[in-house]
N, C-alpha and C positions, 0 to 999 in steps of 0.2 A: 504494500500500500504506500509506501514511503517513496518508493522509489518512481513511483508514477504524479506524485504531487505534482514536481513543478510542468508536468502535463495539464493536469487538471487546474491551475491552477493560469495557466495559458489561456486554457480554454474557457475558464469562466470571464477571461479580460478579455478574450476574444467577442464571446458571446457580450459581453455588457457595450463595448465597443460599437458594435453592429445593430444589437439594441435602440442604442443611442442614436444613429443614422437613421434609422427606422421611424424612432419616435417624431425625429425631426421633420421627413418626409409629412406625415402624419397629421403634422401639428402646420406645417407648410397649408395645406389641401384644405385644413379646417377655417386656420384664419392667418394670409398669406402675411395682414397688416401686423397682429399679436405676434407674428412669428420674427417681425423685422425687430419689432420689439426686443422679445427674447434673445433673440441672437448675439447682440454687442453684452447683455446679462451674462451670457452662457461665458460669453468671450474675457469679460472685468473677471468672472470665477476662475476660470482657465487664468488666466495671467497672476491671481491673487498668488494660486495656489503652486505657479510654477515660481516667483518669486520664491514663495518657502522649499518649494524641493531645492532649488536652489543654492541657498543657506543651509540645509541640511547637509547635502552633496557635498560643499567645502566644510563643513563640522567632522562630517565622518571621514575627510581627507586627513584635517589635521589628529583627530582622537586615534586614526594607525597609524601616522607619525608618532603622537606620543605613546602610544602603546609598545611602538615598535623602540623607541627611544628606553622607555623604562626596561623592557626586554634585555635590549642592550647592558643599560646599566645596572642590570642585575646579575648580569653575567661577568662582568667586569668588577662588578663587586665581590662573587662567589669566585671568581680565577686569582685574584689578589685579596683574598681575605688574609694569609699572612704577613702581607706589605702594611693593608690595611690596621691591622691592629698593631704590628712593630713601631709603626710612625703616629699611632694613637690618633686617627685621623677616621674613627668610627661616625662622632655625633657630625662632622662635614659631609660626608658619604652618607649619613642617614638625613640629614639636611637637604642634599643634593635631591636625592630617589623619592623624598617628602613632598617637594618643590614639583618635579615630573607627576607625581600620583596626583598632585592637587587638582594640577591643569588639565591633566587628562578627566579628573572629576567633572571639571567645571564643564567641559569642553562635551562630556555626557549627559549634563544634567538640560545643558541649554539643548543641544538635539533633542530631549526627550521632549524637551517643552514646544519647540517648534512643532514636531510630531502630532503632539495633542492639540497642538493651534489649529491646526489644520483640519479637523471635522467641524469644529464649535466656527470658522471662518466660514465655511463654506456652508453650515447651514445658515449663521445671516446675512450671508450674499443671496441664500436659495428662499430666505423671507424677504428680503426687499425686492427681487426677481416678482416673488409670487403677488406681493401687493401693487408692484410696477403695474404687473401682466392684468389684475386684477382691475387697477384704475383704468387701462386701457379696454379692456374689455366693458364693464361699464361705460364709458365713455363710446363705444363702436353700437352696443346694443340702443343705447339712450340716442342716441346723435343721430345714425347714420341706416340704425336697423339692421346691420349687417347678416349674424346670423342668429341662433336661439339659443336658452338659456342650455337647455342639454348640450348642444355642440360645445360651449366655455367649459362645459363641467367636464368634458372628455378631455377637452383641452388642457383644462390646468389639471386631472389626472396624471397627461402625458407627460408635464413637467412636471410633474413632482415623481415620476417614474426616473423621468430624464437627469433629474438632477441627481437621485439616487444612482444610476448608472454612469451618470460623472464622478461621484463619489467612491464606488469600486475602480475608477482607474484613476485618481487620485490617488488611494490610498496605496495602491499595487508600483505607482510612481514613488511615490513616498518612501518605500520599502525598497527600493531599485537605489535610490538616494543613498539610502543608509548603508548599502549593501557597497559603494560604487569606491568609496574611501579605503577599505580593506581588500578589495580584487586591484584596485590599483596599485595599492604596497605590494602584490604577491607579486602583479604581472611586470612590477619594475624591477 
């Protein structure tokens, strides 16, 4: 089962992906005006949240820098631990390895917070989206007559489908970020 994950795991970004195209077509056909709307919405959420992948991407560059740093210095601490304690140079060496473990803390505490910005972001981009899409649509039914109240309510369904199906490849980007800092230490 493990070994077919990052298959299935493809294929559910695959699927939510095409989903997403789908929905759009959909929501095009119902109301082509709401949809022009939506669009630059969809667009400000995509750029919010590439922004953080972003900043995550160069967090997890520097946290295997310092990982791979403390690594280092730990070995160099364990190969010269005779040197080490003959020149009584333990609490400068435990100062040193302190100073690396901190940064590397810091440097995991702020990705994690990023990480978690990133759903609570993207849902009130996907409320102000929905109340946008919402004034508009009032405003099409009242004004202009466009189309009926069922067809909005399929409507704003498909967005709030849609924006869920932004939200699985968000989160899969996200995860891709975190992941991009440690395969780049390996592959260098």
């Amino acid at each position: 089962r493990l070994s077919v994950w990052p298959l299935m795991t493809v294929n559910k970004h695959m699927n939510a992906l095409f989903s997403l195209v789908i929905y759009m077509v959909i929501m095009g056909s119902i109301s082509w005006r709401l949809t022009l709307i939506a669009i630059p919405l969809f667009g400000l959420l995509h750029f919010s949240v590439r922004s953080i992948i972003k900043r995550i991407r160069v967090l997890s560059s520097h946290i295997a820098d310092r990982g791979s740093e403390l690594g280092r210095k730990s070995y160099e601490i364990l190969s010269t631990i005779s040197l080490v304690k003959s020149y009584s140079t333990e609490m400068l060496e435990k100062k040193h390895y302190s100073s690396i473990s901190d940064e590397k803390a810091k440097l995991d505490y702020k990705s994690n917070g990023l990480k978690h910005l990133m759903l609570p972001l993207q849902e009130s981009i996907t409320l102000l989206s929905v109340v946008t899409l919402f004034a508009g649509m009032l405003y099409l039914m009242v004004r202009d007559q466009v189309a009926t109240a069922p067809s909005f309510i399929v409507y704003f369904y498909l967005v709030l489908n849609a924006s869920a199906k932004f939200g699985t490849l968000s989160g899969f980007r996200g995860a891709l970020a975190t992941a991009a800092g440690p395969l780049d230490e390996v592959l260098d």
